[in-house]
C-alpha positions in Angstrom: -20.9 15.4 5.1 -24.0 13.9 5.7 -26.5 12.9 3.0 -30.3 14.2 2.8 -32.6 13.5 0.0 -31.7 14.9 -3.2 -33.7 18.3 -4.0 -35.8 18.6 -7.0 -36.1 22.0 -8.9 -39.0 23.7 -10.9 -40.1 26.9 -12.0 -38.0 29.5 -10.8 -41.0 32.1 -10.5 -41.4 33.8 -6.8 -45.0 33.2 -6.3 -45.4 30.0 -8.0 -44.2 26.4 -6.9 -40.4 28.0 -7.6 -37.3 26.5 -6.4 -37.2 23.7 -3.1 -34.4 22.2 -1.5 -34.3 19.5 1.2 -34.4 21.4 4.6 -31.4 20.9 7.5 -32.2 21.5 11.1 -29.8 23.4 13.4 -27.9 20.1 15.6 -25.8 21.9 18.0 -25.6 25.9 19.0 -24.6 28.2 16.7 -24.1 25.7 13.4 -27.0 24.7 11.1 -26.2 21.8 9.1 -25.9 21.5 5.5 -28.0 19.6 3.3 -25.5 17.7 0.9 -28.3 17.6 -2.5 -27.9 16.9 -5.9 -29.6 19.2 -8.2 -31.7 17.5 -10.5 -34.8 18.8 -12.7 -38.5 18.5 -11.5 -39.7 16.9 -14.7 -36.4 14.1 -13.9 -34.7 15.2 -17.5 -31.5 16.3 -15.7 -30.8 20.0 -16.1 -26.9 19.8 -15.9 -26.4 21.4 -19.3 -28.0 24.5 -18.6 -26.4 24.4 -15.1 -22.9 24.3 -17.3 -23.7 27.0 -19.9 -24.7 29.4 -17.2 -22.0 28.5 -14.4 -19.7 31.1 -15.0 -22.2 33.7 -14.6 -22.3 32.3 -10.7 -19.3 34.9 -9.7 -17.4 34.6 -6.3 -18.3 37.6 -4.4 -14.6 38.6 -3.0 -13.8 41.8 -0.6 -10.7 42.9 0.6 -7.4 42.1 -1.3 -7.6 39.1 -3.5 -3.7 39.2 -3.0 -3.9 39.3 0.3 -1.2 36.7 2.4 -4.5 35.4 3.6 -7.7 34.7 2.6 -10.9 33.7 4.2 -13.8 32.2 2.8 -17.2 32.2 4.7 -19.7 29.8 3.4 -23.6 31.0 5.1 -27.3 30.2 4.3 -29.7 34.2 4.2 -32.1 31.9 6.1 -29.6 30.6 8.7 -30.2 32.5 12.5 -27.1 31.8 13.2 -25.5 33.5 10.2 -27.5 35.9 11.0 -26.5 36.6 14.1 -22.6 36.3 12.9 -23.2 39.2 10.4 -25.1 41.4 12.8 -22.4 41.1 15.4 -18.9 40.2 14.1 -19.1 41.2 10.7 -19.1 44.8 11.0 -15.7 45.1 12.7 -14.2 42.0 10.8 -15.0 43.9 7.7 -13.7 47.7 9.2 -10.4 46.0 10.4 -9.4 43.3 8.3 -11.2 43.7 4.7 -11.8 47.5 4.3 -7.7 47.7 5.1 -6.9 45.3 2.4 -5.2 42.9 5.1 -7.2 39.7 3.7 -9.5 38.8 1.3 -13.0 38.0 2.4 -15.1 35.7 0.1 -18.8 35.3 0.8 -20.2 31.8 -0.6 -24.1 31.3 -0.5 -25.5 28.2 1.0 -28.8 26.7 0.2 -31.7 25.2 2.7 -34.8 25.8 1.5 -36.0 27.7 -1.5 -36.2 30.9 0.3 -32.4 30.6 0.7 -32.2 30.2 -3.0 -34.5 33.0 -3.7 -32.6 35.4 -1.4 -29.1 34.7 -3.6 -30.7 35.3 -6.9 -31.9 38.9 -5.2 -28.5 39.8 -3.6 -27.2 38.6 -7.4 -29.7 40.8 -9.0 -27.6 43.8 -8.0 -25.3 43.4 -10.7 -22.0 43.7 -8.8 -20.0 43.2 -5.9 -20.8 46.2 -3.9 -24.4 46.0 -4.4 -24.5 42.4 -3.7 -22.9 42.7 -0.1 -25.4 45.6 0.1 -28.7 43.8 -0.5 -26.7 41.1 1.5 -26.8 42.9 4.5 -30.6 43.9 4.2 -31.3 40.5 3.8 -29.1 39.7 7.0 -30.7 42.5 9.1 -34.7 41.6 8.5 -34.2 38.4 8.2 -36.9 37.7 10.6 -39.3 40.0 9.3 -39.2 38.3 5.6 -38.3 34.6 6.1 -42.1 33.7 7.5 -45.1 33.3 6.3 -46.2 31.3 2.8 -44.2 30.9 -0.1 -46.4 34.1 -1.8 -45.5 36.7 1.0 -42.0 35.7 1.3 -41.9 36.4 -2.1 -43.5 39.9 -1.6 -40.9 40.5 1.1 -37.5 39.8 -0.5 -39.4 42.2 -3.7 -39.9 45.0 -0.8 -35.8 44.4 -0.3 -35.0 45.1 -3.7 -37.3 48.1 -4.0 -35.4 49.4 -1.2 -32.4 48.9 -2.9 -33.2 50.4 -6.2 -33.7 47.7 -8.4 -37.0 47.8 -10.4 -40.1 46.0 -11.5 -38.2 45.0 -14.7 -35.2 44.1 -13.2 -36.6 41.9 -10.4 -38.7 39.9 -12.9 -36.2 39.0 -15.1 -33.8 37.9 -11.8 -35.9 35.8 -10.4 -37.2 34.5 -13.4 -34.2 32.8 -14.5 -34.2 29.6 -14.0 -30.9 28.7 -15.5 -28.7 31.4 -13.3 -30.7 29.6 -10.5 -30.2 26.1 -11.4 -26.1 26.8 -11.7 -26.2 28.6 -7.9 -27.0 25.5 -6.7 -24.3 23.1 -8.4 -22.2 25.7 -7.7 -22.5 25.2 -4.2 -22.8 21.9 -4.4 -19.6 21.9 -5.4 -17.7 23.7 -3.7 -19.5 22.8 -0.5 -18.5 18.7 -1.3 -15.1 20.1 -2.3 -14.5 21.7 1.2 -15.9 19.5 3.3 -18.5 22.2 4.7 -21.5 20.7 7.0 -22.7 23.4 8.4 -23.0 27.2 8.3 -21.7 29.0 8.8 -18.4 27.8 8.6 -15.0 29.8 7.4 -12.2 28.4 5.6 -9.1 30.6 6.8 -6.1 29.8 4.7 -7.7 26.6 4.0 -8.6 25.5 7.6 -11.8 25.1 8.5 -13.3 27.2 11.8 -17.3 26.8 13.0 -18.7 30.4 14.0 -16.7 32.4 16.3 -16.9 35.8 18.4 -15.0 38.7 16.6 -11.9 38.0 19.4 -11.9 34.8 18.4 -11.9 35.5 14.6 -8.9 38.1 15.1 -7.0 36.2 17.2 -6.7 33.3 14.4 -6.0 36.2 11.9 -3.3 37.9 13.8 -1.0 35.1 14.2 -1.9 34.4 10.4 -0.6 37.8 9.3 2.2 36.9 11.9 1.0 40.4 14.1 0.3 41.1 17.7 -2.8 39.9 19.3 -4.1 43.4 19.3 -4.3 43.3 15.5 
């Protein structure tokens, strides 16, 4: 995994200076690299303890059977085209054939660029559980180009338009994306699981363990198929 500089984090505030990450630019088709970071605080005093005390609130956000014989894990940035693209084109079916059924489990690990990456998460997390996450999820996915432009202010507004539009309130936005600590153990979360699989780009799926780049939905099926030992027609 290669190493960019370390990001620094501030205020967690939407509007204001609010969370920055060292940015990765897409190297090959279809894969946007990730930024290997460590999280350290703005003011330089560290902010692993309250990275710590809050890290189990960072839940994995699982589909499908947990029990399942196999188990994919898809690690993907909200501000990533090609991720994007993967969840406005393969997910759909992937999900109506192989999670909905109970035939894997599907984990969906967030992966951080920029701020507005980070931002994104904590809105998606904001939901309060797993259903509403993948829902907000997806709205994030679908106008991804209509929100992710502009200055930090109006992508701000935007991602608060998203969770308008999926019920959550004033109240319960501002104390989402206020919290700094939740935010502050997102990202040493991924940090380590990204360091811990090996992951340098999005987005990338761990199937049973083995690593795959972004595929076509054939492609996906095919590798689960002969993992659940079936047919190639699934």
């Amino acid at each position: 995994m290669s190493r960019l500089p370390a990001l620094a984090i501030g205020a967690a505030a939407l509007a204001g200076a609010g969370w920055y990450l060292a940015s990765g630019d897409p190297s090959e088709p279809g894969l946007t690299p990730v930024p290997a970071a460590h999280a350290q605080a703005a003011d330089g005093s560290g902010g692993s303890d309250a990275a710590a005390s809050s890290e189990a609130e960072v839940a994995e956000m699982t589909l499908g059977d947990p029990q399942a014989e196999v188990q994919v894990i898809e690690y993907a940035s909200f501000t990533c085209p090609h991720c994007a693209n993967f969840h406005d084109t393969v997910w759909p079916e992937l999900k109506e054939t192989y999670v909905d059924t109970g035939r894997i489990g599907f984990t969906y690990r967030e992966v951080y660029f920029d701020r507005y990456g980070l931002w994104a998460g904590m809105l998606a997390r904001c939901g309060g559980d797993t259903e509403k996450y993948f829902a907000i999820a997806d709205m994030i996915y679908d106008r991804q180009r209509d929100w992710a432009q502009g200055e930090p202010a109006e992508i701000a507004d935007n991602l608060r338009r998203i969770g308008k539009t999926a019920g959550l309130t004033d109240e319960r936005l501002d104390a989402c994306m206020a919290d700094g600590a939740k935010a502050e153990a997102m990202v040493a979360t991924f940090e380590r699981n990204a360091e811990a699989d090996d992951v340098t780009s999005t987005p990338s799926f761990l199937i049973d363990g083995e690593q795959y780049s972004n595929m076509s939905y054939e492609d996906f099926a095919a590798i689960l198929d002969e993992k659940l030992g079936e047919g190639s027609d699934g």
